[in-house]
N, C-alpha and C positions, 0 to 999 in steps of 0.2 A: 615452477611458476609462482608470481608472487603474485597476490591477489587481495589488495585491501577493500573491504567494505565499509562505507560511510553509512553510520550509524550501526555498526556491529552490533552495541550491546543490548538494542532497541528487539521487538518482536519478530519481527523478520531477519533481521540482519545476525542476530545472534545465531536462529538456527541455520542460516546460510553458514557460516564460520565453522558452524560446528560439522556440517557436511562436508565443507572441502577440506578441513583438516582430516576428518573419517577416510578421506580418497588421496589422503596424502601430500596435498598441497598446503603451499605457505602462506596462511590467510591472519591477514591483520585484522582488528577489529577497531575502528577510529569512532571516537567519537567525545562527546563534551567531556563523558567522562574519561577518556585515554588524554585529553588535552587536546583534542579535533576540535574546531568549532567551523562550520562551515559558513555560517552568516559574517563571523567577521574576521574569517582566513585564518585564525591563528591556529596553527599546528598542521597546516593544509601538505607545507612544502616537505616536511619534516617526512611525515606518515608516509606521501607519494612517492619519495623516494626509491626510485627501482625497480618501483611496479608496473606490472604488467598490464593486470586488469585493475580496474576501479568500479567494484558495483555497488552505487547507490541505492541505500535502503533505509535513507533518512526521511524525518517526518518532522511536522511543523507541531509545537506543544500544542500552539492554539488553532484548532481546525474551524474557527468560526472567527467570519469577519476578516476584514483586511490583509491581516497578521500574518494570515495563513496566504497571500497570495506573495505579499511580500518577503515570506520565506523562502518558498521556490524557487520564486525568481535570484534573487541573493544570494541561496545558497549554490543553482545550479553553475550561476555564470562564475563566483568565486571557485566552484568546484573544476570546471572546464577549465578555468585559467591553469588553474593548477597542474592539472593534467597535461595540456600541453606543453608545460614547464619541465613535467617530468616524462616528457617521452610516452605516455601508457597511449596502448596499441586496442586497447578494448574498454568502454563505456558500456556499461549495464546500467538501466534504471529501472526501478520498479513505478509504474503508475497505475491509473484506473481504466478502467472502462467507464468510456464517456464522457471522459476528460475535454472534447473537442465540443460536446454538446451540452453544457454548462455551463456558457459564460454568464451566467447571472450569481453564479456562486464563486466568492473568489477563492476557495480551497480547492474545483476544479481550472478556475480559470488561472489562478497560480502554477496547476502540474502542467497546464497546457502551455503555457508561457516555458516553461522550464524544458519541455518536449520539443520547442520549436528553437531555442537556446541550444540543445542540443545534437538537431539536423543540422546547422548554420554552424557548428565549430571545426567543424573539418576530421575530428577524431571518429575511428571507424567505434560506432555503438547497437546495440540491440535494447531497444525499449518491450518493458512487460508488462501491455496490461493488467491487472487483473480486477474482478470483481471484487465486494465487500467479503473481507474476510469475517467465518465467524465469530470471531473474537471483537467484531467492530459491532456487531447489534446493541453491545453496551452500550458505546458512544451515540447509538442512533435512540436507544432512551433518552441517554441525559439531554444529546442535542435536543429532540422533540420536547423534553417537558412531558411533567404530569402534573394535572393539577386536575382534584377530587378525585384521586384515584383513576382520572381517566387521561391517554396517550393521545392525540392524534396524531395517525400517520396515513402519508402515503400511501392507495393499492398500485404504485408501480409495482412491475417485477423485478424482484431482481435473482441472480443465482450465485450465493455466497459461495466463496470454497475454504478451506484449512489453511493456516497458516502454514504448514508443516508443506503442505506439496508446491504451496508459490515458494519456497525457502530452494525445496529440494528442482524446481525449475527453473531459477535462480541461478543456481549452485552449476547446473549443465549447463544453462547458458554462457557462463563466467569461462569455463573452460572449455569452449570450441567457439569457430571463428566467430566474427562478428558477421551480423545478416544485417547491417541497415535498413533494418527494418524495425516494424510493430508489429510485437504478437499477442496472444491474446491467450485469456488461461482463467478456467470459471470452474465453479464445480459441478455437480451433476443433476442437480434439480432448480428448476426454475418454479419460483410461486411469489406469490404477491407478498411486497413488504411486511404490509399490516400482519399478515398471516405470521410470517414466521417470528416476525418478533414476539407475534400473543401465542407463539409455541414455547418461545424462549423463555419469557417470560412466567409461563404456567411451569416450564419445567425447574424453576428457580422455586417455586410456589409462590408468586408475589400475586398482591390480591388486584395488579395495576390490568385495567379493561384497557384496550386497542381500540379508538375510532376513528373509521374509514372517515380520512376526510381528504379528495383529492384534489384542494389547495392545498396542505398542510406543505410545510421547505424542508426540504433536504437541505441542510450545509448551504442556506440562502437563496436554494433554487425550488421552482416550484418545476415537480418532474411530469413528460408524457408516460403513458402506460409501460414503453418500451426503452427510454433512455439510459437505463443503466443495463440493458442486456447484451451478452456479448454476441460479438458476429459469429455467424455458421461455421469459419474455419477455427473458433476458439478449443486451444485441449481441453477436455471436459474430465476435470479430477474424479478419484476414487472414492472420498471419502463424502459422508452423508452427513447431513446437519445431525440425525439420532445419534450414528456413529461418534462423531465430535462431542457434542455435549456429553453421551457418557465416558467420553479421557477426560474430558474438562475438569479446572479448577473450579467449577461452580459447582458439578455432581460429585466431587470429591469435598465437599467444605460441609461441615459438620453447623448445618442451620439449626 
């Protein structure tokens, strides 16, 4: 089975590859840097060629503002084109949880755009939600801003999981049939934004304080208490935010 993923060499897409070649399969890894581009097709037709599955595990550079809505969109429907061009029989994408209840951000409102792109092409797909991986609480620093030492964020909740087990849920879905459907995949503790970022953040030792402020945007959206939580049938991963952070490149880097 040939099974290329868009954006292979990227966080997720890289460890998907690396698991379905562990199980034996022929897993391509496309992307800018292979000479994939999926915003303006070049290298779309080339890559597709023969494949069977195609799972998406591409991300937009800029996840703030427009840019990021207009990526999605662009790249999902160039990607679909392509796909039906070359026959593939299975569409795997990875998205968020909450994608549907966020149109005031367009880095949601872009996945969801791209989600609906891809019930509407006719190719048989399996979408995957998941929650904020932990590897994104960086991004939801830089996004938030600090200034005097102080963050404010969001006490949504939300429940982060590893990037390694949405990879390896991924990886199973790419290789068994397609469910036209959305599933859903979180980790296994739910707690409030603010919190675990100023867990995150204390276990980095940064001197930056967390304030609850429940206006504060999310990626342009101002969030309810529960909109980034996944629904009751979500798999609930193994691995714990403690767990994580101690494999982490942050508890392994010599401060």
């Amino acid at each position: 089975m040939k099974i290329v993923v868009i954006g292979g060499t990227g966080l997720v897409g890289r460890q998907v590859v690396d698991v379905l070649r562990a199980d034996g399969h022929e897993a391509v890894a496309a992307s800018r840097a292979t000479g994939v581009n999926v915003v303006t097709g070049v290298g779309l037709d080339g890559a597709l060629a023969g494949a069977d599955v195609v799972v998406d595990a591409s991300n937009s550079e800029a996840p703030y503002g427009e840019p990021s809505y207009e990526f999605f969109a662009l790249a999902a429907r160039n990607l679909l084109d392509a796909e039906a061009r070359a026959g593939v029989g299975h569409h795997v994408s990875i998205s968020v949880v909450g994608s549907d209840r966020q149109r005031h951000s367009p880095y949601f409102r872009g996945k969801a755009a791209a989600e609906d792109l891809i019930r509407a092409s006719g190719i048989p797909y399996t979408i995957l939600h998941a929650t904020q991986f932990y590897e994104f609480l960086l991004a939801i620093v830089e996004a938030g801003g600090v200034s005097d030492q102080a963050l404010r964020l969001s006490p949504a909740y939300i429940q982060p999981v590893a990037s390694t087990d949405v990879a390896e849920a991924l990886a199973r879905i790419a290789v068994n049939p397609p469910r036209n459907m959305t599933l859903e995949i979180a980790g296994p503790e739910l707690e409030r934004m603010s919190d675990i970022v100023q867990r995150f953040l204390s276990g980095l030792e940064s001197p930056v304080e967390v304030v609850i402020d429940e206006r504060a945007p999310y990626f342009g959206a101002v969030l309810e208490e529960r909109s980034l939580v996944p629904c009751e049938a979500a798999h609930r991963c193994p691995v714990g935010f403690e767990a994580w952070l101690r494999e982490s490149e942050y508890a392994k880097a010599n401060w």
